[in-house]
N, C-alpha and C positions, 0 to 999 in steps of 0.2 A: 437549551444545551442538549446535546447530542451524545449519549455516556456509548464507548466504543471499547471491544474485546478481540483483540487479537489471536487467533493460533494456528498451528499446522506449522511452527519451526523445527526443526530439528537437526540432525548431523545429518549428512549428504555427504556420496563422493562425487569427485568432480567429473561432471557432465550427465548428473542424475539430477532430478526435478523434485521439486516442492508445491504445494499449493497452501499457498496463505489464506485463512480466513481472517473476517473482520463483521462483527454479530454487531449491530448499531441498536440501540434502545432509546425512549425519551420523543426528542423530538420527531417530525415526521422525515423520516430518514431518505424519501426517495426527492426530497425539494431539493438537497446536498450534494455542491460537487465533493467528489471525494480525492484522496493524496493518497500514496502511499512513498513512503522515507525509511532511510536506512540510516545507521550512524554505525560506523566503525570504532574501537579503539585509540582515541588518541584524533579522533577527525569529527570533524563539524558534519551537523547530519544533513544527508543531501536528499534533493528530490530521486526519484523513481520512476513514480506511473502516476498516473492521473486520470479521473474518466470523471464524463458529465454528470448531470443530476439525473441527464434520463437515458445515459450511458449510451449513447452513438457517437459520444465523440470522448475518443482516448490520446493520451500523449506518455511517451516514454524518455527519457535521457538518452541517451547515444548510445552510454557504457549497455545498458539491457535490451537497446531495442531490438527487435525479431526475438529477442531469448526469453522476455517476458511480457504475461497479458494480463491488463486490466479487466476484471469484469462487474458486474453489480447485478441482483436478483432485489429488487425493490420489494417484491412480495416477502421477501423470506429478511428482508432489512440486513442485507448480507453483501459486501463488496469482499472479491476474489482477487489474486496475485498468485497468477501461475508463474510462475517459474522452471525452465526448463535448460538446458547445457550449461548447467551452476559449474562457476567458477569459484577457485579459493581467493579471489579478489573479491566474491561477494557477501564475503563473510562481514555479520551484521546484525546489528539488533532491528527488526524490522518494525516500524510505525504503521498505521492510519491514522488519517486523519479528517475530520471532515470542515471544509469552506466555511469560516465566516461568512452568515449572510446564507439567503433562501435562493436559489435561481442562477447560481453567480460561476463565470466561467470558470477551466480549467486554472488552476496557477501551482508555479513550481516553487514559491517562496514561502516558507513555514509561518513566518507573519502573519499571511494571511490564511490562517486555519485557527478555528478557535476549540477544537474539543480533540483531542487524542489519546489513544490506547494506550496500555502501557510496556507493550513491545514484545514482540517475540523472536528467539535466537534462531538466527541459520548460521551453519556451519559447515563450512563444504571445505572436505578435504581432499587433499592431492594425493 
C-alpha cells in the first residue's frame, strides 16, 4: 500500500496557476502509475492527468489539456500537477492516486487505483 499526501490548493483567480503536490510513502513509489482526479460539488469525480511509473508517458482529459502538466520526481517519491490558465470550472477537490498493481499502464477509471490522498481544494475564482 502506497499512503499519499496531497497539497499546494488553494484560491486562485481565474487564469492564475497552481501546483499540486503529492508526497508518496510505503510502498516503492517509483514502480506506480500515477492519477490525478478532481470531484466537484454535486458530480462524480473524474479523471485529470495521468503519468507513467517512469513518467515519459502522460495523458490528460480534453477539459485541462495544454493547461495542465503531469509530472513525477521518483527520487523525492513526489508526483506534481501544474496547473496553469485556471478556470472557475475547475473548481475541485483535487485527488492522487496511485495504480493498482506494480508496472501497470496509464488508466483513467478510479477502479483501477488502489491507495488515494485525501484531497486538496482549488478554487479559482472569476
Amino acid at each position: 500500500q502506497v499512503q499519499l499526501v496531497e497539497s499546494g490548493g488553494g484560491l486562485v483567480q481565474a487564469g492564475g496557476s497552481l501546483r499540486l503536490s503529492c508526497a508518496a510513502s510505503g510502498r516503492t513509489f517509483s514502480n506506480y502509475a500515477m492519477g490525478w482526479f478532481r470531484q466537484a460539488p454535486g458530480k462524480e469525480r473524474e479523471f485529470v492527468a495521468g503519468i507513467s511509473w517512469h513518467g515519459f508517458s502522460t495523458s490528460y482529459a480534453d477539459s485541462v489539456k495544454g493547461r495542465f502538466t503531469a509530472s513525477r520526481d521518483n527520487a523525492k517519491n513526489t508526483v506534481y500537477l501544474q496547473m496553469n490558465s485556471l478556470k472557475p470550472d475547475d473548481t475541485a477537490v483535487y485527488y492522487c492516486a496511485a495504480r493498482l498493481g506494480t508496472y501497470q499502464s496509464i488508466s483513467t477509471y478510479p477502479g483501477d487505483f488502489g491507495s488515494w490522498g485525501q484531497g486538496t481544494q482549488v478554487t479559482v475564482s472569476s
